[in-house]
C-alpha positions as CSV (number, residue, x, y, z in Angstrom):
1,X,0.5,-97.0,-0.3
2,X,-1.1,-93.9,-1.0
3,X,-3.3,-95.4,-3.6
4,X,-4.6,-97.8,-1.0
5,X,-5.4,-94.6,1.7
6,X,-7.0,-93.3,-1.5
7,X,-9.5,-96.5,-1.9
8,X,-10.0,-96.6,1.5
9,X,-11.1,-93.1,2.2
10,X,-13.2,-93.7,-0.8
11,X,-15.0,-96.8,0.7
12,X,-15.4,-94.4,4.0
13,X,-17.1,-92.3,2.3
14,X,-19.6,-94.4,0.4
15,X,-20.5,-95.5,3.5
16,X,-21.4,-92.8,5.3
17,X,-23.6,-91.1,2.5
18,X,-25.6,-94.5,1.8
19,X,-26.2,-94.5,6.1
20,X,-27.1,-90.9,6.1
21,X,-30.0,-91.7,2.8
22,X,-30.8,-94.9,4.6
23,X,-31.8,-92.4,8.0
24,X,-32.9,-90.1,5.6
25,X,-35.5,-92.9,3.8
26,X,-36.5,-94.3,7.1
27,X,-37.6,-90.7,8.0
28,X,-39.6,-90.3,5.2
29,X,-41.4,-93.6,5.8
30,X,-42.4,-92.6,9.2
31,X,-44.3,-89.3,8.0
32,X,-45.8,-91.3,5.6
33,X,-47.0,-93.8,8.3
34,X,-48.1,-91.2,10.8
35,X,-50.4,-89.5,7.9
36,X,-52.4,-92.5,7.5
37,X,-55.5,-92.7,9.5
38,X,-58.1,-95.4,10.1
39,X,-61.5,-95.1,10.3
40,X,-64.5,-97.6,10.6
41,X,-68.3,-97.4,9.8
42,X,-71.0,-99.9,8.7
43,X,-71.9,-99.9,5.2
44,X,-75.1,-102.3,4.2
45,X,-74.8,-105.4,1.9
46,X,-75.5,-108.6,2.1
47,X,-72.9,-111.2,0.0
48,X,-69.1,-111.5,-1.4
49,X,-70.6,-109.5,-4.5
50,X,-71.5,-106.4,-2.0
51,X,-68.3,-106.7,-0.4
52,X,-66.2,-106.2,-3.5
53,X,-68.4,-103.3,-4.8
54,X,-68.1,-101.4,-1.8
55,X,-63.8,-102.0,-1.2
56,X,-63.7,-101.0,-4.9
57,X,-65.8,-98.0,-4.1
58,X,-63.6,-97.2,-1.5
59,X,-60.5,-97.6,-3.1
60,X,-61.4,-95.8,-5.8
61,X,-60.7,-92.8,-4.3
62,X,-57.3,-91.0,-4.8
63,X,-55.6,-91.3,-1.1
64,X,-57.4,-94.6,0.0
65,X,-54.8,-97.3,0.9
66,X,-56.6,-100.3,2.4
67,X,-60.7,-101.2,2.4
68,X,-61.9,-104.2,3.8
69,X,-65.8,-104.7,4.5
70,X,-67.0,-107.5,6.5
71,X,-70.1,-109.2,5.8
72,X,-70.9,-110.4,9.0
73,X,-70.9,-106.9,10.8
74,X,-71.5,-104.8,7.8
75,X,-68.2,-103.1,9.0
76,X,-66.2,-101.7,6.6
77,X,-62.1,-100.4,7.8
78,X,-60.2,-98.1,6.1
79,X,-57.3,-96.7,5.6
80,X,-56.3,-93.2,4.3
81,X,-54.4,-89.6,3.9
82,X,-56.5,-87.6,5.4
83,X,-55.1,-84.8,3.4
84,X,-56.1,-86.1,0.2
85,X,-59.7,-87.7,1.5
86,X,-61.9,-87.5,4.1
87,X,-64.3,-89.8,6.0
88,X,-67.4,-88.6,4.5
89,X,-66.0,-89.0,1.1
90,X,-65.5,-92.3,1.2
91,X,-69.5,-92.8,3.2
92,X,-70.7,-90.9,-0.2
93,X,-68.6,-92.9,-2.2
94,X,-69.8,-96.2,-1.0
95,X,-73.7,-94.9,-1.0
96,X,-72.8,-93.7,-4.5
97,X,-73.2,-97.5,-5.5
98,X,-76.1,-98.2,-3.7
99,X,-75.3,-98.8,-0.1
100,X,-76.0,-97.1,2.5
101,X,-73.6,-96.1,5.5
102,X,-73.9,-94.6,9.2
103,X,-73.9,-91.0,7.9
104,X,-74.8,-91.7,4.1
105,X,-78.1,-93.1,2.6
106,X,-77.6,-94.3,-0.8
107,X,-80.2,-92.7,-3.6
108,X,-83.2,-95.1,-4.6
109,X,-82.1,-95.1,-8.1
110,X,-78.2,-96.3,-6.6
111,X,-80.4,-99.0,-4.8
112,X,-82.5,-100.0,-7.1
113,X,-79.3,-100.6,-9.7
114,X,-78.0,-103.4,-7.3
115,X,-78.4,-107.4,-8.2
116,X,-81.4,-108.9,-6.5
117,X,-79.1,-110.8,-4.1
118,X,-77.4,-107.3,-3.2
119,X,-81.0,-105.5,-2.1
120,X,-80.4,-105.3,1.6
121,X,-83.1,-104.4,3.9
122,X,-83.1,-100.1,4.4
123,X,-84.5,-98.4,7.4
C-alpha cells in the first residue's frame, strides 16, 4: 500500500513539472512571436531569377525569418527581429545585388553585374 501512495505521488509530480515547462515553453514562444516584425517595400526585378536573388539577399541576413518578393508588384514582405536587423538593412542588402528599393538605389556596378534578362528599367 504504501509503495503504491509512493508511485502515485511520483506520477503527481511528473505531471505537474512537465505542465509548468509546457506554460513555461508556450511563454517563450509568444516573446519570440511578438519580436517579429513585418515590413514591405518594392524592390525592382523583373523574372523568377530576380525573385530568388533578392529573397536570398534578404535572408541572408542574421535575424531575417521569411522573404518573399513578388514579381507582379515588385513587392517584397519580410519578416524579422528587429533587434538583430533593421529595415534599411535589408533595402541595402537587396540594392547590394543590384536592385534597387524605395529607400535604396543599387550601385551601377551592382546593376550592371545582373543577367541581361534581370536589367530592369531605373528611374
Amino acid at each position: 500500500m504504501r509503495k503504491n501512495i509512493l508511485t502515485i505521488a511520483l506520477m503527481i509530480g511528473s505531471f505537474a513539472t512537465v505542465s509548468v515547462q509546457a506554460q513555461d515553453d508556450k511563454s517563450k514562444s509568444q516573446e519570440v512571436t511578438q519580436a517579429v516584425k513585418s515590413t514591405t517595400f518594392e524592390a525592382s526585378g523583373k523574372c523568377g531569377m530576380c525573385k530568388k536573388r533578392i529573397e536570398n539577399a534578404a535572408l541572408g541576413l542574421e535575424g531575417v525569418q521569411s522573404a518573399s518578393w513578388d514579381v507582379e508588384s515588385k513587392v517584397l514582405a519580410v519578416k524579422y527581429d528587429p533587434a538583430t536587423v533593421t529595415e534599411a538593412d535589408i533595402q541595402k542588402q537587396v540594392a547590394g545585388v543590384g536592385h534597387d528599393t524605395e529607400q535604396v538605389k543599387a550601385t551601377d556596378e551592382a546593376y550592371s553585374s545582373l543577367p541581361g534578362c534581370c536589367k530592369y528599367e531605373r528611374n
